[in-house]
N, C-alpha and C positions, 0 to 999 in steps of 0.2 A: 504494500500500500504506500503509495507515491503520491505525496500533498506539496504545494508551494504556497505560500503565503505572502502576498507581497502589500506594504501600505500598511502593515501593523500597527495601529497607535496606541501606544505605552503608559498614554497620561491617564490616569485613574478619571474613572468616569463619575461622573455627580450622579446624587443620589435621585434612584426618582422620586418625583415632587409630591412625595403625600401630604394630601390637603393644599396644595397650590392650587390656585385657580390659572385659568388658562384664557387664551386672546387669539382668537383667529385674525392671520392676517391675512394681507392679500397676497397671491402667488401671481409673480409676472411674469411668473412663462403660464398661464391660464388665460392671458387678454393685457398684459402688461396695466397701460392708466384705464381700468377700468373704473366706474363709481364707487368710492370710497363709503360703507356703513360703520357710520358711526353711535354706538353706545354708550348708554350711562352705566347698563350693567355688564356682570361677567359671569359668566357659567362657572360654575362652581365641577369639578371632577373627581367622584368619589372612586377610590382604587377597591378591589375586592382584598379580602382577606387573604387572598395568595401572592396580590401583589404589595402588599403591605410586607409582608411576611417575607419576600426577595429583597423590599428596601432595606429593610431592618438587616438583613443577612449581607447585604450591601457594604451597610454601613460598618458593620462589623468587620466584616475583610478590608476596606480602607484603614482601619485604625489599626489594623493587624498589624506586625511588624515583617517585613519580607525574609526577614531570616532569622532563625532560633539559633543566636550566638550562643546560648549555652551550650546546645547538641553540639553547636559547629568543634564548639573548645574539647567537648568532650569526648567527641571524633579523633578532632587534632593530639591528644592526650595518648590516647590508646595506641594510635597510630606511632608516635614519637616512642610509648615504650614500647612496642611488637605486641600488645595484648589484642588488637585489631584482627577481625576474621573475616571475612567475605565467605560468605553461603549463598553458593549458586542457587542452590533449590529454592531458597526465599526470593532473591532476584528473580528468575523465572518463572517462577510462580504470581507476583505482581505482575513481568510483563503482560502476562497470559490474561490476567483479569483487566489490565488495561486497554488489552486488544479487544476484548468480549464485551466493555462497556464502550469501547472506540463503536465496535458493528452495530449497537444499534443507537448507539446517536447517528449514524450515517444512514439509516436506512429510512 
């Protein structure tokens, strides 16, 4: 399985807008200076419980920290005295599961 990815963007994404209220604009590739409506009010956009529930999980992986220095030290420790072991069967065994959860996000 052969993937290319090109145009990746890195910067953490904002959270979606629970309980923001939203504004339709106008789209000018649909009629460019069409008539402009104008409002006093704004529609209010309720998220369901499942999208509430991804913001929230969201926001949590934002504030995450991208790397657990301590494992990394504790890693780096093991390794420096020779107590470090690599177990293929473990490796293999996550590639395997990554593959099987890879086929059916793809399908």
């Amino acid at each position: 399985m052969a993937s290319k990815i090109n145009g990746v963007d890195t910067r953490p994404a904002s959270p979606v807008g629970a309980g923001r209220a939203t504004q339709r604009t106008q789209d000018p590739a649909a009629g460019g200076q069409g008539p402009q409506v104008k409002s006093n009010s704004t529609k209010d956009v309720h998220l369901s419980g499942a999208a509430n529930t991804l913001a929230s999980l969201e926001q949590s992986l934002l504030e995450m920290p991208e790397v657990d220095t301590a494992k990394v030290e504790d890693i780096r420790m093991q390794i420096e005295t020779g107590v470090y072991r690599i177990k293929p069967e473990v490796i293999a065994d996550g590639l395997i599961q990554f593959e099987n959860v890879l086929s059916k996000v793809e399908k």
